[in-house]
N, CA, C and O atoms as a MOPAC input file, in Angstrom:
PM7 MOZYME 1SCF
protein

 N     61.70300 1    48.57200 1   -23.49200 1
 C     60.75600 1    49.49100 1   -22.92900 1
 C     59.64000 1    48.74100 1   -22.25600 1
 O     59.54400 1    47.51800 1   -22.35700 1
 N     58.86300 1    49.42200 1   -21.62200 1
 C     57.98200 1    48.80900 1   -20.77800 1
 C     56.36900 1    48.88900 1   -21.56500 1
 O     56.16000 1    48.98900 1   -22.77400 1
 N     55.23100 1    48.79800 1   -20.32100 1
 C     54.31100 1    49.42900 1   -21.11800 1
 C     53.92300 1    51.03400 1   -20.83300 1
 O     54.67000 1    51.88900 1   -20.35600 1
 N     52.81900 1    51.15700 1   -21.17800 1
 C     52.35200 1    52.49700 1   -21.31100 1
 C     52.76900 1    53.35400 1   -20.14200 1
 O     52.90400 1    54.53900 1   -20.44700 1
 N     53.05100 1    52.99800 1   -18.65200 1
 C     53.06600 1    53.56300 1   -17.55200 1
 C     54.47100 1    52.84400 1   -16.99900 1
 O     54.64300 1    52.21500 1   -15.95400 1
 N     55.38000 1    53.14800 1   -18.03000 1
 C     56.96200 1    52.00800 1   -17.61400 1
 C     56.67800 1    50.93200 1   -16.74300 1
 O     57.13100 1    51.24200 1   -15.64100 1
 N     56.08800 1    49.69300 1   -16.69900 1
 C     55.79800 1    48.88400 1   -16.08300 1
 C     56.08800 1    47.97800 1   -16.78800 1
 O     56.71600 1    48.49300 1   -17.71300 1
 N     56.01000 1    46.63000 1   -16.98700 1
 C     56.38100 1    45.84600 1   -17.20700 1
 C     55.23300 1    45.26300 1   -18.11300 1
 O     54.15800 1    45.85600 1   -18.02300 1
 N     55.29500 1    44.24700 1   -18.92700 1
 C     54.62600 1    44.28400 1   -19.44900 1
 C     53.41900 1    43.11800 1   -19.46800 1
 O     53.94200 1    42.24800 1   -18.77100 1
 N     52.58000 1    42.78600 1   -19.72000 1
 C     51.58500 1    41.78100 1   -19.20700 1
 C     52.06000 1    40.60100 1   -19.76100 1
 O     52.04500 1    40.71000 1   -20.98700 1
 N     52.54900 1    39.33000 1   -19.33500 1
 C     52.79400 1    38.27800 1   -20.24200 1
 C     52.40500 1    37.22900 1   -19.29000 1
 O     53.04700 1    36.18100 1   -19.21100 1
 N     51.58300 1    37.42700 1   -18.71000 1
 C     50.35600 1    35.84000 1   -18.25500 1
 C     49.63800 1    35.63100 1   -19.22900 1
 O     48.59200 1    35.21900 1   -18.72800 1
 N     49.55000 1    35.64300 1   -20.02600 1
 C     48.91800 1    34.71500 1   -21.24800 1
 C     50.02700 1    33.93900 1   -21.76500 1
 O     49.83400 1    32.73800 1   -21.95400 1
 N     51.47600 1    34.58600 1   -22.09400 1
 C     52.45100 1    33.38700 1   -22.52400 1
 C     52.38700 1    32.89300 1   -21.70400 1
 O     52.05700 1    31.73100 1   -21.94300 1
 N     52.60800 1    33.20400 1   -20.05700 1
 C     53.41000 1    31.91100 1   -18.88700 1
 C     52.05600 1    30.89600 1   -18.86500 1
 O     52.19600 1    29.76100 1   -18.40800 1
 N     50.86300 1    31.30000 1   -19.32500 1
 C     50.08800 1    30.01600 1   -18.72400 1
 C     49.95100 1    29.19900 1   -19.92500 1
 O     49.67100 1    28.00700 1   -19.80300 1
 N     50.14800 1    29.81400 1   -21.26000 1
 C     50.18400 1    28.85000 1   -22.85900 1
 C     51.43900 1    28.32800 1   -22.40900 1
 O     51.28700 1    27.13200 1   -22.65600 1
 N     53.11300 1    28.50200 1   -21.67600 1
 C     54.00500 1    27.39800 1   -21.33400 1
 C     53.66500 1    26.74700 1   -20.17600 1
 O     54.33200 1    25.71800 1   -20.06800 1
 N     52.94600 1    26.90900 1   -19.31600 1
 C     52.29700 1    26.20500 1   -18.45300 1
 C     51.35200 1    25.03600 1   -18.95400 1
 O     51.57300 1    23.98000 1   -18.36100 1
 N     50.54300 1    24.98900 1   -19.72700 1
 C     50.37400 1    24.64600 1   -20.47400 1
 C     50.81700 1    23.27800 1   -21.86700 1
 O     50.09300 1    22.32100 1   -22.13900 1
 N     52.05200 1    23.57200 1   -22.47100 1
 C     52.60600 1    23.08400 1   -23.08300 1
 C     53.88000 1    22.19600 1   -22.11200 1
 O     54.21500 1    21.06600 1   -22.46600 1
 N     54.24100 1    22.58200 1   -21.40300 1
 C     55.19200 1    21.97300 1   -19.91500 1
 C     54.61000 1    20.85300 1   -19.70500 1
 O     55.33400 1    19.85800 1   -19.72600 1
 N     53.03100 1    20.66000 1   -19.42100 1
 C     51.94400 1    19.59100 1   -19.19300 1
 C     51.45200 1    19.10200 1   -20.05500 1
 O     50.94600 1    18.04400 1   -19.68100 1
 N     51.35300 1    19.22300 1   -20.73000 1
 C     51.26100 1    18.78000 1   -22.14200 1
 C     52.58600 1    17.87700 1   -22.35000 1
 O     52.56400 1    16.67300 1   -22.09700 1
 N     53.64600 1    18.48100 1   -22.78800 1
 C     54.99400 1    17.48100 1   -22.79700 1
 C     55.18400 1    16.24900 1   -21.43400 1
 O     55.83500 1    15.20400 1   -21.46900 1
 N     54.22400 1    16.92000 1   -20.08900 1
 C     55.07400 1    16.35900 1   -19.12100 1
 C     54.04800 1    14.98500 1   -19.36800 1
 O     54.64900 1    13.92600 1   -19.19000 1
 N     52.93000 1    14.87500 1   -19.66300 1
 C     51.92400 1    13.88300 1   -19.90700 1
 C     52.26300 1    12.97200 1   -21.08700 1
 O     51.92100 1    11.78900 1   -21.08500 1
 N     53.01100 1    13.59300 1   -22.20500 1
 C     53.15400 1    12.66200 1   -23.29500 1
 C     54.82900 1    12.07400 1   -22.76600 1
 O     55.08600 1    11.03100 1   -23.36700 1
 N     55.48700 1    12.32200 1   -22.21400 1
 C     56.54600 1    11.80700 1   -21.46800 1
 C     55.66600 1    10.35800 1   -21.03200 1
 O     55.49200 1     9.31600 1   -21.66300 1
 N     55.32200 1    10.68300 1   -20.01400 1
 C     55.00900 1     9.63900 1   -19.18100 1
 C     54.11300 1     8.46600 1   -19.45900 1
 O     54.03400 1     7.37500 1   -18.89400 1
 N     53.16200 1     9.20300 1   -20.93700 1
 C     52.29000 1     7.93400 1   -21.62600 1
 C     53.47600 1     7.63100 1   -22.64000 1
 O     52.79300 1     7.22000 1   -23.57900 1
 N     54.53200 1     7.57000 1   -23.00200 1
 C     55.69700 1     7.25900 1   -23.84000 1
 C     56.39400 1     6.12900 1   -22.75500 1
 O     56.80600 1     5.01700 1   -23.08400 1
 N     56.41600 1     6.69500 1   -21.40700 1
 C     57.44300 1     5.49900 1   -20.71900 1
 C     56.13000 1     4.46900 1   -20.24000 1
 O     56.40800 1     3.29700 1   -20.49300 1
 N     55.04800 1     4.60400 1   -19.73800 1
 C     54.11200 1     3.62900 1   -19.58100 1
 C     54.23000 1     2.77600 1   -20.98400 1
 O     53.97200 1     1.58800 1   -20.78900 1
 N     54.53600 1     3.06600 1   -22.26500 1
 C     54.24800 1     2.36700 1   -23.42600 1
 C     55.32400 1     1.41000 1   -23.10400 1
 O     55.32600 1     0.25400 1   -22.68200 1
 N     56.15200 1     2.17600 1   -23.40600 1
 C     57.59500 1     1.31600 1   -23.17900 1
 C     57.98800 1     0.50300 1   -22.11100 1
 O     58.99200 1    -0.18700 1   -22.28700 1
 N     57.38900 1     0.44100 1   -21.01500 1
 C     57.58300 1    -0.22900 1   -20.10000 1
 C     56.15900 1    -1.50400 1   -20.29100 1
 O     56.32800 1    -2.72300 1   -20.28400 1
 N     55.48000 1    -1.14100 1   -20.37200 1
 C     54.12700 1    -2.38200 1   -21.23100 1
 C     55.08000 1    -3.26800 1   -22.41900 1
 O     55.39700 1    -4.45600 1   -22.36300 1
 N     55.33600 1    -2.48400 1   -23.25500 1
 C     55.90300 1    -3.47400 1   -24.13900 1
 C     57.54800 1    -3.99400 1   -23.55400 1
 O     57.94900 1    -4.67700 1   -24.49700 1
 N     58.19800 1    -3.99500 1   -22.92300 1
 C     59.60800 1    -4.38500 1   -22.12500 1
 C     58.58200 1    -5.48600 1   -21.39700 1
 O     59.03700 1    -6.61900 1   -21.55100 1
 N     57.46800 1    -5.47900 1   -20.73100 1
 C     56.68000 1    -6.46000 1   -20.00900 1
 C     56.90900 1    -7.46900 1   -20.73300 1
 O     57.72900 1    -8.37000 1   -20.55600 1
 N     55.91300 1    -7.25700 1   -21.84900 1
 C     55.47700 1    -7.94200 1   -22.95700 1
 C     56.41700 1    -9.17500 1   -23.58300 1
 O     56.17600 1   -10.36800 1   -23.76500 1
 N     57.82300 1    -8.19300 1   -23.87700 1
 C     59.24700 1    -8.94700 1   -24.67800 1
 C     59.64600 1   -10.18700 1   -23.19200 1
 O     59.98300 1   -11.36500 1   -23.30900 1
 N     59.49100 1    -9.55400 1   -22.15800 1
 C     60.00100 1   -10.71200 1   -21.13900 1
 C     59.16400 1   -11.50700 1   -21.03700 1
 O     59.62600 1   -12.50000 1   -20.47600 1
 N     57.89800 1   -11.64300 1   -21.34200 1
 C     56.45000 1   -12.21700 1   -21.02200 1
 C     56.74200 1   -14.00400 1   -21.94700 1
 O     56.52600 1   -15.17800 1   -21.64500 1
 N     57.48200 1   -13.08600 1   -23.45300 1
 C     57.66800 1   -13.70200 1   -24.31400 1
 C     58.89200 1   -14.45200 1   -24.50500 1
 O     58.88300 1   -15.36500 1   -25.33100 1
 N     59.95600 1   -14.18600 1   -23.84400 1
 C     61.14400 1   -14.77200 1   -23.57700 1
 C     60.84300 1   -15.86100 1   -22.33300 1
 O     61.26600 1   -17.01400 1   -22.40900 1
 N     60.08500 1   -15.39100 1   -21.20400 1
 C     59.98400 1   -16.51100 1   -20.65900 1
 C     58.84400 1   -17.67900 1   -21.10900 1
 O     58.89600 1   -18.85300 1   -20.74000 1
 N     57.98000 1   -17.19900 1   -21.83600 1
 C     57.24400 1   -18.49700 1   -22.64100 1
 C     57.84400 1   -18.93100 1   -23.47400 1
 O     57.23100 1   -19.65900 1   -24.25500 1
 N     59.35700 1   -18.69100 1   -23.71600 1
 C     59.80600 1   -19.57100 1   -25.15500 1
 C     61.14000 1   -20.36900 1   -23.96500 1
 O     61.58300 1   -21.31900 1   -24.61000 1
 N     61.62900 1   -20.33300 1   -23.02900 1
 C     62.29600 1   -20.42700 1   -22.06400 1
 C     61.77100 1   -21.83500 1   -21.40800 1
 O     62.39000 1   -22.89400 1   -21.30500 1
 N     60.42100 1   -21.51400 1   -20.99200 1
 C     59.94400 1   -22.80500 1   -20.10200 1
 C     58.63600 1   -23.04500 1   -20.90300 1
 O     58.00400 1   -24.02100 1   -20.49800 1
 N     58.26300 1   -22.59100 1   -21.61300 1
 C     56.68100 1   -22.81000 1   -21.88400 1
 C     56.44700 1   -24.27000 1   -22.27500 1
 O     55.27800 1   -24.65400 1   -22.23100 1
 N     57.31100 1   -25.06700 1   -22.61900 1
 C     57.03900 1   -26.24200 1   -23.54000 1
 C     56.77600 1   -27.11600 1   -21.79600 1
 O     55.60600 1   -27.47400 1   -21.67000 1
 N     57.46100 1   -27.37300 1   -20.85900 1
 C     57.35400 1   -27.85200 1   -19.42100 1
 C     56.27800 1   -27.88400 1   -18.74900 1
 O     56.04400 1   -28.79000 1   -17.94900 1
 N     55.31300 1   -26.70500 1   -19.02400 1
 C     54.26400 1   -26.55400 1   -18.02500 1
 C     53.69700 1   -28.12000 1   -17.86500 1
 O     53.86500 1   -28.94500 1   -16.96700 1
 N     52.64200 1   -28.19300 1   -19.64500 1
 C     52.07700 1   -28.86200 1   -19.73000 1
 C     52.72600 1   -30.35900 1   -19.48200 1
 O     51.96800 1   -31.31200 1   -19.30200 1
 N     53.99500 1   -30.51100 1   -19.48000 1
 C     54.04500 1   -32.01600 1   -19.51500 1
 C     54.49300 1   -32.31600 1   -17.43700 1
 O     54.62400 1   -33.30300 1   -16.71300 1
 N     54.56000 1   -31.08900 1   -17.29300 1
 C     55.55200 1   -31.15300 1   -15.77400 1
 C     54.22900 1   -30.52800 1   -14.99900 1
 O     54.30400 1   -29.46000 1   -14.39100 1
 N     52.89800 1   -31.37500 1   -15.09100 1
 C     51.28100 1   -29.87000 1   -14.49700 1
 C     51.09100 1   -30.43700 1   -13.12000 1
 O     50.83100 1   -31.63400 1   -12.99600 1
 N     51.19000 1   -29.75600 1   -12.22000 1
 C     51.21800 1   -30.20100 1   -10.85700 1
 C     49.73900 1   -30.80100 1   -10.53500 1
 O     49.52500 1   -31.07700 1    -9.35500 1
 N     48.93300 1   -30.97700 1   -11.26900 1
 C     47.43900 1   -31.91400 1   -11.10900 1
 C     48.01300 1   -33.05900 1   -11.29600 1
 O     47.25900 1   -33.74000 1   -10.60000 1
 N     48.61700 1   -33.63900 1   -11.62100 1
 C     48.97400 1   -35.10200 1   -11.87100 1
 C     50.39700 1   -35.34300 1   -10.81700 1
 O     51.51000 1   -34.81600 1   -10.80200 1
 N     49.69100 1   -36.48900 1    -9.91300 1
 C     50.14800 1   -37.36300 1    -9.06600 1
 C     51.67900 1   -37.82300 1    -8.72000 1
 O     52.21100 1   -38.11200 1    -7.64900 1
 N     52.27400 1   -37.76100 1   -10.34600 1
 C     53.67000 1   -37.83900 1   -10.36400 1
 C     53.98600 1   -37.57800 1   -12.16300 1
 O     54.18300 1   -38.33200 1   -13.11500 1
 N     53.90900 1   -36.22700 1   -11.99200 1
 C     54.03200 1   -35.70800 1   -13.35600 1
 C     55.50500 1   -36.07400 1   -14.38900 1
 O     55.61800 1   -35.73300 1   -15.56600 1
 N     56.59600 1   -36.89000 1   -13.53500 1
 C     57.75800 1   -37.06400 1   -14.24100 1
 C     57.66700 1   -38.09600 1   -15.05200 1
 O     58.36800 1   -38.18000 1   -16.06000 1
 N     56.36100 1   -39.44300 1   -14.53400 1
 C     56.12900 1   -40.81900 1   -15.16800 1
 C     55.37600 1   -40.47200 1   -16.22600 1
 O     55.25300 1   -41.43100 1   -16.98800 1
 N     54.77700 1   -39.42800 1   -16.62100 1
 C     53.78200 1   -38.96200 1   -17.95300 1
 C     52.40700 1   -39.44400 1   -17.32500 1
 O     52.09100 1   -39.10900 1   -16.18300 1
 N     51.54100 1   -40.30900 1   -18.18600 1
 C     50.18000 1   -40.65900 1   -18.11400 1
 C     50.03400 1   -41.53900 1   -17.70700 1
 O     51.13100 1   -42.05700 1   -17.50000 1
 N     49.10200 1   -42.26300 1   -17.35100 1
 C     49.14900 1   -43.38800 1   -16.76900 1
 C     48.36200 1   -43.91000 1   -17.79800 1
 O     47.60000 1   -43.07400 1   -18.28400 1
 N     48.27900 1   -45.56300 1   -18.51300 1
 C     47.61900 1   -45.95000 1   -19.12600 1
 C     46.38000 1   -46.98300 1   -19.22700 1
 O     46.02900 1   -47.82500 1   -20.05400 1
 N     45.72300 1   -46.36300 1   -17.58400 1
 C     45.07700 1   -47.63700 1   -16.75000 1
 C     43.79700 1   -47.66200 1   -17.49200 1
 O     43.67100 1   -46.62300 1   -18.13900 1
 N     42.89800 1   -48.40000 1   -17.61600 1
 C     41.77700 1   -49.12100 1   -18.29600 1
 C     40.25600 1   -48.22500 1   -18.33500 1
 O     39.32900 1   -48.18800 1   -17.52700 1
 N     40.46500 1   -47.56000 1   -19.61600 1
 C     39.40400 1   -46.55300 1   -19.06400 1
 C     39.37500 1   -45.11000 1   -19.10700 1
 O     38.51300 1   -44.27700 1   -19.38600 1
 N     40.52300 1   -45.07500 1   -18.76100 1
 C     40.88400 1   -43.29800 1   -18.99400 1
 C     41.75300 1   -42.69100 1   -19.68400 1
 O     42.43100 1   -41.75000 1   -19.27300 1
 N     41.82000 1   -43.34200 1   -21.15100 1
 C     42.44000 1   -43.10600 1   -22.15200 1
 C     41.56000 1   -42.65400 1   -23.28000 1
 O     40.39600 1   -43.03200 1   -23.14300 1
 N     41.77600 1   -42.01700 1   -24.25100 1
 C     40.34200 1   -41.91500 1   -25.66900 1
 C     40.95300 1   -43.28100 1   -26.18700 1
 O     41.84300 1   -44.11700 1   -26.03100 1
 N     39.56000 1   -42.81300 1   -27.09800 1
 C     39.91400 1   -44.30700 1   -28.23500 1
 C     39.32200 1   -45.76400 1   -28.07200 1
 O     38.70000 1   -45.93900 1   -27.02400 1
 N     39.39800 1   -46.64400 1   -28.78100 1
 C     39.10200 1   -47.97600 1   -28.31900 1
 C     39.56700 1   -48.33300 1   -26.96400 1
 O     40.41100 1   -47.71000 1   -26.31900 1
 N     39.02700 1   -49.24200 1   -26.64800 1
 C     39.72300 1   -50.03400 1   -25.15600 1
 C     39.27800 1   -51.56700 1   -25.25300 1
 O     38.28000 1   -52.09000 1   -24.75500 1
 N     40.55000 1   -52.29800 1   -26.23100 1
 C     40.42300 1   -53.66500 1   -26.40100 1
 C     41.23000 1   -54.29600 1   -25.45300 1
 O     41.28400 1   -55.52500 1   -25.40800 1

């Protein structure tokens, strides 16, 4: 049945409470895949620092010819210098 005057009956208050809840779901969707895609960053972030990380420091493009290591010239070492 309808309402009072066979018409139909008023239900814009449900469609805008699922309007509503639609956006609601459609927002926690998307802060769920932003999470997940931050942490997928994260796991590769960490696979490639266990991959090459030990290289940087001994292979550091500031030094002149980084394959010979240090140089041990008179002076620019710590420590004594006998």
């Amino acid at each position: 049945m309808g309402g009072a005057f066979g018409g139909k009956p008023d239900t814009s208050a449900a469609e805008a409470q699922l309007a509503a809840q639609r956006e609601e779901t459609k927002r926690a969707r998307e802060a769920a895949q932003a999470e997940k895609r931050d942490l997928q960053e994260q796991m590769a972030a960490k696979q490639k620092a266990r991959r090459g990380g030990g290289k940087r420091m001994l292979l550091s493009e500031s030094r002149l010819t980084p394959e010979t290591g240090l140089d041990e010239e008179e002076g620019k070492t710590l420590g004594t210098n006998k």
